[in-house]
C-alpha positions in Angstrom: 0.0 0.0 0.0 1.0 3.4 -1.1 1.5 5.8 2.7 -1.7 7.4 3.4 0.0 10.6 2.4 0.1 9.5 -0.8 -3.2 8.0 -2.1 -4.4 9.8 -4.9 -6.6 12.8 -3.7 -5.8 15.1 -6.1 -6.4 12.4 -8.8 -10.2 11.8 -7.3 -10.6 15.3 -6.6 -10.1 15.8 -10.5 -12.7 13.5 -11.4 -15.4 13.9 -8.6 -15.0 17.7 -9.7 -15.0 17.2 -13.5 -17.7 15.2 -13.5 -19.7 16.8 -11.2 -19.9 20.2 -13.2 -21.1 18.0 -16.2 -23.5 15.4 -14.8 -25.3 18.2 -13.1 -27.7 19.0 -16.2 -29.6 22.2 -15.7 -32.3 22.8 -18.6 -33.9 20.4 -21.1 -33.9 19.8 -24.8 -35.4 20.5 -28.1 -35.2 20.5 -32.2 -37.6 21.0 -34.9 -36.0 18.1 -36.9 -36.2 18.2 -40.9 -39.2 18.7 -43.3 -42.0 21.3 -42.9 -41.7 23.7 -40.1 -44.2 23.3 -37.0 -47.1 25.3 -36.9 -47.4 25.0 -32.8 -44.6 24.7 -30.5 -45.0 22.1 -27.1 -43.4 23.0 -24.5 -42.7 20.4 -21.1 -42.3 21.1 -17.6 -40.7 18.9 -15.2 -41.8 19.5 -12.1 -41.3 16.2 -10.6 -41.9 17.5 -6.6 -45.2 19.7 -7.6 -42.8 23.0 -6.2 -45.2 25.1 -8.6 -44.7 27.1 -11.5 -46.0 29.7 -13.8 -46.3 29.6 -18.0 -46.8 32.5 -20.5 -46.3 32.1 -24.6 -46.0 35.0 -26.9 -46.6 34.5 -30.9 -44.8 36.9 -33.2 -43.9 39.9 -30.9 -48.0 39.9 -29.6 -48.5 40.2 -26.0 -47.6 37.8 -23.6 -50.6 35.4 -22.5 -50.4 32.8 -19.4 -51.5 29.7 -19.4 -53.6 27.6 -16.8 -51.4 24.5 -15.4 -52.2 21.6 -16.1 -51.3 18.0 -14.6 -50.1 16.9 -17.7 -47.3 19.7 -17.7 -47.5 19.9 -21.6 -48.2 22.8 -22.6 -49.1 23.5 -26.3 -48.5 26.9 -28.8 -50.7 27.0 -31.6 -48.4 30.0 -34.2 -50.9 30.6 -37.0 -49.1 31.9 -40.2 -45.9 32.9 -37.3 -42.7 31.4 -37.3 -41.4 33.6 -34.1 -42.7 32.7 -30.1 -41.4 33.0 -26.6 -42.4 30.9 -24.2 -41.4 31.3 -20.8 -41.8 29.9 -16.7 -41.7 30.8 -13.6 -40.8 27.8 -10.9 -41.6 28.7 -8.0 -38.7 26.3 -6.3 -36.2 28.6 -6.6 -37.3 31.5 -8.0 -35.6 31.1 -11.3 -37.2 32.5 -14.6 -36.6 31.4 -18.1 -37.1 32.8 -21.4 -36.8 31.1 -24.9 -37.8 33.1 -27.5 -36.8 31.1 -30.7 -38.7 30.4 -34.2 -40.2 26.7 -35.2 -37.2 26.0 -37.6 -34.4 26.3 -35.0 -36.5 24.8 -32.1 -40.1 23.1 -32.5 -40.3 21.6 -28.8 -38.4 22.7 -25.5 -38.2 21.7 -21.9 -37.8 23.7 -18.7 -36.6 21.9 -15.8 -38.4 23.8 -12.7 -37.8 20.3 -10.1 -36.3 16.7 -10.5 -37.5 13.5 -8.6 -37.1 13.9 -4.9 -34.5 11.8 -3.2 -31.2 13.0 -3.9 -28.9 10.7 -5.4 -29.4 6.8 -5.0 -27.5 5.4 -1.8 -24.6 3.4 -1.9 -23.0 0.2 -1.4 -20.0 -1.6 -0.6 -18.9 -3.7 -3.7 -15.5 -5.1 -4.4 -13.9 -5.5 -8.2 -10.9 -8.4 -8.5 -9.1 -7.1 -11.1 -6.3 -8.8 -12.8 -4.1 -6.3 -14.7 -1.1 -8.1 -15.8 -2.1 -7.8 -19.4 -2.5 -3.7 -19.0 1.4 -3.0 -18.7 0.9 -2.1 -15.0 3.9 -2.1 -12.5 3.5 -2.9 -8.9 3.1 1.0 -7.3 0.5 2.0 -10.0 -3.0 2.5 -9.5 -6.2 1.5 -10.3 -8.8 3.8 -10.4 -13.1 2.7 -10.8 -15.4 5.5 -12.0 -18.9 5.6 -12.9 -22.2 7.9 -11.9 -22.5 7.6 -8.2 -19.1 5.1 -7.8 -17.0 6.3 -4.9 -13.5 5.1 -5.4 -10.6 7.2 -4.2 -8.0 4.5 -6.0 -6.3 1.5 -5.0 -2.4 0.7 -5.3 -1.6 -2.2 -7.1 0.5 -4.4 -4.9 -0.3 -7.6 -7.1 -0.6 -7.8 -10.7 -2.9 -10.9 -10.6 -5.8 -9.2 -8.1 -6.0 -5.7 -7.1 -9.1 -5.8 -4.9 -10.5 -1.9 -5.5 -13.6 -1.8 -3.0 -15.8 0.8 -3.7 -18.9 2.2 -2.9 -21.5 2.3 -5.7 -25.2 2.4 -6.7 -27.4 -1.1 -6.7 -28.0 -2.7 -9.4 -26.4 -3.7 -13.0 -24.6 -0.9 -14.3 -21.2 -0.3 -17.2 -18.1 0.8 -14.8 -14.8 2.4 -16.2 -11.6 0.9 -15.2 -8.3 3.0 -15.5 -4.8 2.2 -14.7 -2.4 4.9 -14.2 1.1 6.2 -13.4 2.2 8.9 -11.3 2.5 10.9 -8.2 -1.6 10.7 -7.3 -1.2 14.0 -5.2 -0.3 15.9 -9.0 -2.6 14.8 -11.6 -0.8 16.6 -14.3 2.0 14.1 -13.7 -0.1 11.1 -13.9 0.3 8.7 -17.2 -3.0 6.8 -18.3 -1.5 2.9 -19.0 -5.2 1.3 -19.7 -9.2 2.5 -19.7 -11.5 -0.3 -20.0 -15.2 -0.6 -19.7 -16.6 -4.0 -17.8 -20.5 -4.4 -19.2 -23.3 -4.8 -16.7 -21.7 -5.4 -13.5 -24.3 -6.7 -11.4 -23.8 -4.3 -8.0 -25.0 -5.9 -4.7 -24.6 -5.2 -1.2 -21.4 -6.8 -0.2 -20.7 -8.6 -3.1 -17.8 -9.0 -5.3 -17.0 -9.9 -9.0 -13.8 -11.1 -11.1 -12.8 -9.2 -13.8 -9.0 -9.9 -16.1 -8.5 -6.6 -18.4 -7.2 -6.9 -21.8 -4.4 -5.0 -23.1 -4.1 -1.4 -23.5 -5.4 0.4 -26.9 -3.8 3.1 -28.2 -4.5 6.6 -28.1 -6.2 9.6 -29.7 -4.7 13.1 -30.3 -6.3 16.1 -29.4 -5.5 19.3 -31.2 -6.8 23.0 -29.8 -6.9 25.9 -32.6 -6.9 29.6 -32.3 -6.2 29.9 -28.2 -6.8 33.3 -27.4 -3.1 35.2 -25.8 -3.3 34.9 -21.9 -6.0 32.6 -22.3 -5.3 29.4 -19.8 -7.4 26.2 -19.2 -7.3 22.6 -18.6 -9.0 20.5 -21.5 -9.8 17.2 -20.3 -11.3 14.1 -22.4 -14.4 11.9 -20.9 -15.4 8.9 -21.8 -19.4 8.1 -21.6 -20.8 4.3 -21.9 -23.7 3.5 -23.4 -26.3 3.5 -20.4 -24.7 6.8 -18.9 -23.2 5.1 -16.1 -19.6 3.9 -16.7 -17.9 7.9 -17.2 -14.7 9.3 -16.9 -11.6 11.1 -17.3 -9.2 9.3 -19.9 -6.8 12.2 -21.1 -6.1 16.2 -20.0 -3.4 18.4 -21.2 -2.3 21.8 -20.5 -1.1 22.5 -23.9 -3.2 22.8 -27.1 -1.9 19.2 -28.1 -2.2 16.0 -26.3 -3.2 12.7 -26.3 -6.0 10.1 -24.2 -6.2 6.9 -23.8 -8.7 4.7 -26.2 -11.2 2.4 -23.9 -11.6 -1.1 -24.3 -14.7 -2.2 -24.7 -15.8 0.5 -26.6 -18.9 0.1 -28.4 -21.8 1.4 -30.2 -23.9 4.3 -28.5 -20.7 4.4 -26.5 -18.5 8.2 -26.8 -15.7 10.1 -26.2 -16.3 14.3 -25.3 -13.8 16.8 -25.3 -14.8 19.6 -22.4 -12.6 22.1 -22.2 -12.7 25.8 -20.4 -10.2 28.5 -21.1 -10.7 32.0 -19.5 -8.7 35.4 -19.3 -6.9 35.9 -16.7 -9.8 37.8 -14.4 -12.6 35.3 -15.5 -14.3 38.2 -17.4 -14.1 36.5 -20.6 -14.6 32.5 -21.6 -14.6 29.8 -23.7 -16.4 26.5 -23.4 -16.0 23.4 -26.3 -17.7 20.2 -26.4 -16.9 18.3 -29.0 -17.8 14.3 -29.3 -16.4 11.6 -31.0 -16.6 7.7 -31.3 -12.6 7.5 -31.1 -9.5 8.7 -33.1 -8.3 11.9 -33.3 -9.9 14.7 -32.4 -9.4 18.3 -33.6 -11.6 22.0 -32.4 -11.0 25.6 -33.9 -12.0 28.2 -30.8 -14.5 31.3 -31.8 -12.5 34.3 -31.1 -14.0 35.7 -27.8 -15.9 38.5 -27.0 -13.8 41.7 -27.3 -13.3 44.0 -24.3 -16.7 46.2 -24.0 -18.3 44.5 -27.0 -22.1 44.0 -24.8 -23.7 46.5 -22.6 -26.1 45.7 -20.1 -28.4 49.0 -19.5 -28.3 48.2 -15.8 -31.9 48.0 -15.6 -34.4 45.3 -13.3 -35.1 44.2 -17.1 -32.3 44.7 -18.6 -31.4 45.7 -21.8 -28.0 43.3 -23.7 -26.7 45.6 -26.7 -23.4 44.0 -29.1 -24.9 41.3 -30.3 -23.7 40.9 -33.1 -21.4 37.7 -34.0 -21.6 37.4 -38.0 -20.0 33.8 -37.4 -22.0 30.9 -39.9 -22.3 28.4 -37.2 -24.0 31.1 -34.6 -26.6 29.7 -33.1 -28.3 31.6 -30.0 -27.4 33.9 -27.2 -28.0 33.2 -23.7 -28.1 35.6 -20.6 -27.9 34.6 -17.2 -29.0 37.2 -14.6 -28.8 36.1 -10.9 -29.5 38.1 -8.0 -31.0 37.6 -4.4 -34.4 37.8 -5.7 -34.2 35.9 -9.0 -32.7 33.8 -11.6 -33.0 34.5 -15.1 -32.2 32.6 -17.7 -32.9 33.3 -20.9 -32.1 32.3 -24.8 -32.7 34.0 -28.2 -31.8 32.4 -31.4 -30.4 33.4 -34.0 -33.4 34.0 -36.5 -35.8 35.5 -33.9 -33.3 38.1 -33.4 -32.8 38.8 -36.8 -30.9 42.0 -37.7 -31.4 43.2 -34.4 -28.4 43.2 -31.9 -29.9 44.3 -28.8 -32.6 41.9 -26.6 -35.0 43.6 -24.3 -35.4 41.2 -21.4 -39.1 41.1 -20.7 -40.9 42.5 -17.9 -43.1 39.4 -17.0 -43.6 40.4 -13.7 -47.3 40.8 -13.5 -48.3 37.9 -15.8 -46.1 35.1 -13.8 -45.8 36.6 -10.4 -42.4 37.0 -9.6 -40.2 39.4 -7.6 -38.2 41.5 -10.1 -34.2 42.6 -8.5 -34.8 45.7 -6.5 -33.6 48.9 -7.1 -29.6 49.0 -5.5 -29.3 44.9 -5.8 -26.3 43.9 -7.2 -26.9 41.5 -9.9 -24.2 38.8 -11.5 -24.4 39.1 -15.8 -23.4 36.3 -17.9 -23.5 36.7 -21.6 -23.1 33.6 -23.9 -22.6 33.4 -27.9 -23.7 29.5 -28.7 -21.8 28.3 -31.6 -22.6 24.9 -33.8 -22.8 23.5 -36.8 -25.5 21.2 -36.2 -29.2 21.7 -35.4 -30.2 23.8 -32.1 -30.2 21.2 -29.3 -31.1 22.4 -25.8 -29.9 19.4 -24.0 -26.3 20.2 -24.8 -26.9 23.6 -24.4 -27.3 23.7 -20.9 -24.5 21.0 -20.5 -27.3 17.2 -20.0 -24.5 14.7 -21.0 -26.7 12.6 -21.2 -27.9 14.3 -24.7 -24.7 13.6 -26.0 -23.7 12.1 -29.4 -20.6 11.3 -31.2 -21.8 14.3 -33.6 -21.6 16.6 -30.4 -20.6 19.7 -32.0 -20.7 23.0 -29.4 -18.8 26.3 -28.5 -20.0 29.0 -26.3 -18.3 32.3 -25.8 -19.4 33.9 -22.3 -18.6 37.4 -20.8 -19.3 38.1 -16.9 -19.4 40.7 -14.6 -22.1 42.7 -12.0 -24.4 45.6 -12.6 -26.7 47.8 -10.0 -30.0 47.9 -10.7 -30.6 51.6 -11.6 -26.8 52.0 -11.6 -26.4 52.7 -15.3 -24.6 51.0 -17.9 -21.7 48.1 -17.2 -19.3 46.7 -20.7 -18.3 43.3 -20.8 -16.2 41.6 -20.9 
C-alpha cells in the first residue's frame, strides 16, 4: 500500500469535480427536426416534486398570454401563419425565470426543468472488483482507479498484478463501470500517465458482493488538437469517456497545452462516446470559452470562436435589462443566452439566431405581472453572464445547458461567455 499521504486525492478530486460540473444537467432539450416547419410549438415542464410554476407564450412579438397548469405539464402553442414565439416559466422552487424566445425552424419543442424526482442521489453500497491487470502494462506502485455515476473510489495501489481488490462504494444494481490504470505521483494529476481504460458491461452491484474481472491490453490513443487559443487565455481541457447507459464515465486524457493525447477504452462500443470539455478563461474570469466536441474514437481536432472583445455588450443596468453588441456574424451562430442572478431571482434566458434577426440588442421582458415573480430591486447587485452558442449542427437544448446525457458522437458545441455585476438603476456596465 502506497503511505496514506500518498493516495491519490488530487487524482479523485479531479474527477469527482470534472464530472460533477457535467453530470449536473440544468435545462432540457429540443429540435424542430427536418421537413415542414411546426405550426405549434409544445413545450414540457418537469416539475417532478409539484414545487409550482407559472407559464406565459408569446406569438410573433404579440402580447404575452399565461397559461392555466395543467397535470399533464405539456403545454401547447398554436403559431398561426408565425414562425417567431417565446415561451417562458416561472418555478416557483427557486425562483428562477426562463425565457426562450426562438422560431419553429431552429426549435419546434423545448423543456424547462423547474424540479427533478425527490430523493437525492441513490445510496450506496460496498462492492469489491478483483481485477487482474497483468495484461494492461501495470507495475506494482501503479493504480487502479473505478469510475462511474454515483461510484466512490478514491483509488487502490496495485501491490499484485494478478488481483487488485479496489472496494468501492456504488449504486445497486447492473450498471457499465470504467476501469483506469495509471502512473504517477496521485497527489499531482498533471504528472499522472493513463497505461489502460477499460469498460466492464453490466456489472451486477449488490450489497457486499464481489465480481472477477481480467482486463485486456491497453489500446492506443487519440490526439487532441486545440486551434486559435486566445493570448493569456489558460485552461485545462480534459477528455471523458461516456458508456452506453450513462453510467460507466470518466476522465481518460487532459493536457495543459493545445496538443495532447488520451487513452482509447476497451470495450468500446456502439452508442458508446468520447467528449472533449474544455474551459479557457482570461486571466480575471471576465471573458470565456467552453467546447464540447464528441467523438466515437480517433483523433480529435476544435478551432475556438474568437472571444468576446473587451466592451463589445452593454447591459443597460436595468431590473429588465437591456443586452446591446450582439452581433457575431460567425456561420455556425446559433443563440445567445443571458444569465441574470441576484438575491431575488434567476433568469435565464435564450434568443436564437433568427428570432433576433438584424437586431443586436434583446429587451429582457418585464413578465412580472403575468407570472408573479419578484423583479431585482432597485440597488441589488446582480451577476451578468453573456453567452454566444456556436454549432454546426441543429439547435439542441440538451447540450446547451451542458445534460451529458444528450450527448452524441456528432456533439458539435462552443460557447463564448462574458461576466461581470451591474446595479439595478446604476447605469450602464461593458463586458467583458
Amino acid at each position: 500500500m502506497l503511505p496514506k499521504s500518498k493516495r491519490p486525492k488530487a487524482w479523485y478530486f479531479l474527477f469527482a469535480v470534472a464530472l460533477g460540473t457535467l453530470l449536473a444537467a440544468c435545462g432540457g432539450q429540443g429540435g424542430s427536426g427536418g421537413g415542414q416547419p411546426p405550426s405549434s410549438i409544445t413545450l414540457t415542464v418537469q416539475d417532478s416534486q409539484n414545487t409550482g410554476y407559472t407559464v406565459a407564450f408569446q406569438v410573433g412579438n404579440g402580447n404575452w398570454t399565461a397559461q392555466s397548469p395543467n397535470p399533464s405539464h405539456t403545454y401547447t402553442l398554436n403559431l398561426g401563419t408565425q414562425s417567431k414565439y417565446g415561451v417562458a416559466v416561472y418555478c416557483n422552487q427557486n425562483s428562477s425565470l426562463h425565457i426562450i424566445h426562438a422560431t419553429n425552424t431552429e426549435l419546434g419543442n423545448a423543456t424547462v426543468v423547474c424540479s427533478s424526482p425527490a430523493g437525492g442521489p441513490p445510496s450506496l453500497v460496498p462492492y469489491t472488483l478483483n481485477l487482474n491487470v497483468s495484461q494492461t502494462g501495470a507495475q506494482i506502485g501503479d493504480i487502479v482507479f473505478v469510475q462511474g455515476s454515483g461510484v466512490s473510489h478514491s483509488g487502490t495501489p496495485v501491490t499484485s498484478l494478478s488481483n487488485v481488490q479496489a472496494s468501492i462504494q456504488a449504486p445497486e444494481g447492473t450498471q457499465d463501470i470504467l476501469i483506469i490504470v495509471a502512473r504517477g505521483d496521485p497527489d499531482n494529476p498533471s504528472s499522472l500517465q493513463i497505461l489502460h481504460a477499460e469498460v466492464l458491461r453490466n456489472v451486477n452491484v449488490t450489497n457486499g458482493g464481489s465480481s472477477n474481472h481480467t482486463l485486456g491490453a491497453p489500446l492506443g490513443t487519440g490526439t487532441v488538437t486545440i486551434s486559435n487559443v486566445p493570448s493569456g487565455f489558460s485552461g485545462l481541457p480534459l477528455v471523458f469517456y461516456l458508456s452506453k447507459d450513462n453510467k460507466g464515465a470518466g476522465v481518460v486524457g487532459w493536457g495543459s497545452g493545445n496538443t495532447f493525447t488520451y487513452r482509447q477504452v476497451r470495450g468500446f462500443s456502439q452508442g458508446d462516446r468520447y467528449f472533449l470539455n474544455l474551459m479557457y478563461q482570461n486571466p480575471s474570469g471576465s471573458s470565456r470559452i467552453l467546447y464540447l466536441k464528441g467523438s466515437s474514437g480517433g483523433d480529435i481536432g476544435v478551432t475556438l470562436p474568437n472571444p468576446w472583445q473587451a466592451a463589445a455588450l452593454s447591459v443597460d443596468g436595468n431590473a429588465h435589462p437591456t443586452v446591446s453588441g450582439l452581433n457575431r456574424t460567425e456561420p455556425s451562430l446559433k443563440a445567445y443566452g443571458i444569465d441574470l442572478q441576484g438575491s431575488e431571482l434567476h433568469v435565464l434566458g435564450l434568443v436564437t439566431k433568427g428570432w433576433l434577426g438584424s437586431n443586436t440588442s434583446y429587451v429582457v421582458p418585464n413578465l412580472s405581472s403575468v407570472l408573479t415573480y419578484t423583479p431585482f430591486a432597485s440597488g441589488s447587485r446582480v451577476s451578468a453572464s453573456i453567452l454566444a452558442v456556436f454549432s454546426p449542427n441543429a439547435l439542441d437544448l440538451g447540450a446547451t445547458n451542458l445534460d451529458p446525457t444528450t450527448f452524441t458522437a456528432n456533439l458539435d458545441f462552443a460557447f463564448i461567455g462574458a461576466n461581470g455585476y451591474y446595479t439595478v438603476g446604476g447605469g450602464s456596465i461593458q463586458l467583458p
